[in-house]
C-alpha positions in Angstrom: 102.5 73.1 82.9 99.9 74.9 80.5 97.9 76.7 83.3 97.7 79.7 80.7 94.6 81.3 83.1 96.5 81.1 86.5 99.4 83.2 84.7 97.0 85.4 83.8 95.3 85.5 86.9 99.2 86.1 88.3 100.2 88.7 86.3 96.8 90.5 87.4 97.2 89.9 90.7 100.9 91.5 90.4 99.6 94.6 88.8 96.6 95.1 91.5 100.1 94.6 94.1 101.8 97.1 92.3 99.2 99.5 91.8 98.5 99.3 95.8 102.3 100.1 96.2 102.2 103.0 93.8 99.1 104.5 95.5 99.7 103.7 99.0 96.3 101.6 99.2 96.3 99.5 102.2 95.0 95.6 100.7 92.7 95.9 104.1 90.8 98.0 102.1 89.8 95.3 100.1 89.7 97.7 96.9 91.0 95.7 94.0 90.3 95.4 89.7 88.2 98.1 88.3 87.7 100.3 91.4 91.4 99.9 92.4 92.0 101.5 88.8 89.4 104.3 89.4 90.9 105.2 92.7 94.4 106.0 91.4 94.1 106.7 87.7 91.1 108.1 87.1 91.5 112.0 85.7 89.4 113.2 88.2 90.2 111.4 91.3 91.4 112.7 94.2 93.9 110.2 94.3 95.3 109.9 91.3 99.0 108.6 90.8 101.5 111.0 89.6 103.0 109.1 86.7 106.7 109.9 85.9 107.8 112.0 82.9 111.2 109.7 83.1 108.7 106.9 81.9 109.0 105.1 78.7 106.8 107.3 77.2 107.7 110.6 78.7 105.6 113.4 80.3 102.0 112.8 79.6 99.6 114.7 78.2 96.1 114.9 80.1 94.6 113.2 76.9 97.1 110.2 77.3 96.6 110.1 81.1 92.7 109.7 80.0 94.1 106.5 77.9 96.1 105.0 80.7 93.2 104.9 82.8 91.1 103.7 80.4 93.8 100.9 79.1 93.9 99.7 82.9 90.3 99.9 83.1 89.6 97.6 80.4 92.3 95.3 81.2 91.2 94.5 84.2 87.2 94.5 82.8 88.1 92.2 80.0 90.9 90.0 81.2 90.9 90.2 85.1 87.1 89.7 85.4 86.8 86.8 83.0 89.7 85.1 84.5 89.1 85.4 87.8 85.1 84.3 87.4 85.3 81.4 85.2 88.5 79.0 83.7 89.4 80.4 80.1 91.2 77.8 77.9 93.8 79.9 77.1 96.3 78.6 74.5 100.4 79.7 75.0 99.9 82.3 72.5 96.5 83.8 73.7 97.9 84.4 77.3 101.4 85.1 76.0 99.3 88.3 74.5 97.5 88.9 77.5 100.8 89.3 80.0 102.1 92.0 77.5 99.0 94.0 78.3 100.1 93.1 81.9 103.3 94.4 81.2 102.6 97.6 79.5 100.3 98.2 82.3 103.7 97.9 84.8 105.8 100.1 82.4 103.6 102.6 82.8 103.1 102.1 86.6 106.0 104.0 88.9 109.1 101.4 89.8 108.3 99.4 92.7 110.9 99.1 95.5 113.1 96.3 94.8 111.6 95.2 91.4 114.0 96.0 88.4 112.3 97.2 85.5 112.8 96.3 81.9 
């Protein structure tokens, strides 16, 4: 139906679902995007997922574990933010791009419950 920025906004709103899964974060809490990410993967919370070394990419180093929070970090900064403030015209393409940053973002992410991984 070309509503490229509500599957954007859908695929973020999966990964803030899945990330609350992963890190036992009750939605309640009302702690979603940016601070969502900071609560579970940045290096020095106290909360911090343990990521899986049967991942795609293997055990990860505590420079890469730095990049995963930053790469979720800036997702949700860049994409997230903009989307969920104001409509982007997004073309096919253009969000195509944006739900494979979505995606990465869920390979990355522990296995939810029920949801078959790719």
């Amino acid at each position: 139906a070309q509503h490229y920025g509500s599957a954007v906004r859908d695929g973020f709103i999966f990964l803030e679902d899945a990330l609350r899964d992963a890190g036992d974060v009750d939605p309640a809490k009302g702690i979603s995007g940016d601070r969502l990410v900071t609560l579970l993967l940045a290096p020095s919370s106290k909360s911090s997922l343990s990521l899986s070394s049967d991942g795609f990419m293997g055990q990860l180093t505590s420079g890469e574990l730095e990049g995963v929070y930053n790469y979720f970090k800036g997702a949700f900064l860049l994409f997230r933010n903009a989307t969920a403030h104001r409509p982007i015209p997004y073309t096919a393409s253009e969000a195509e791009d944006i739900l494979h940053v979505v995606n990465v973002c869920l390979r990355i992410l522990p296995p939810r419950p029920g949801v078959a991984q790719q």
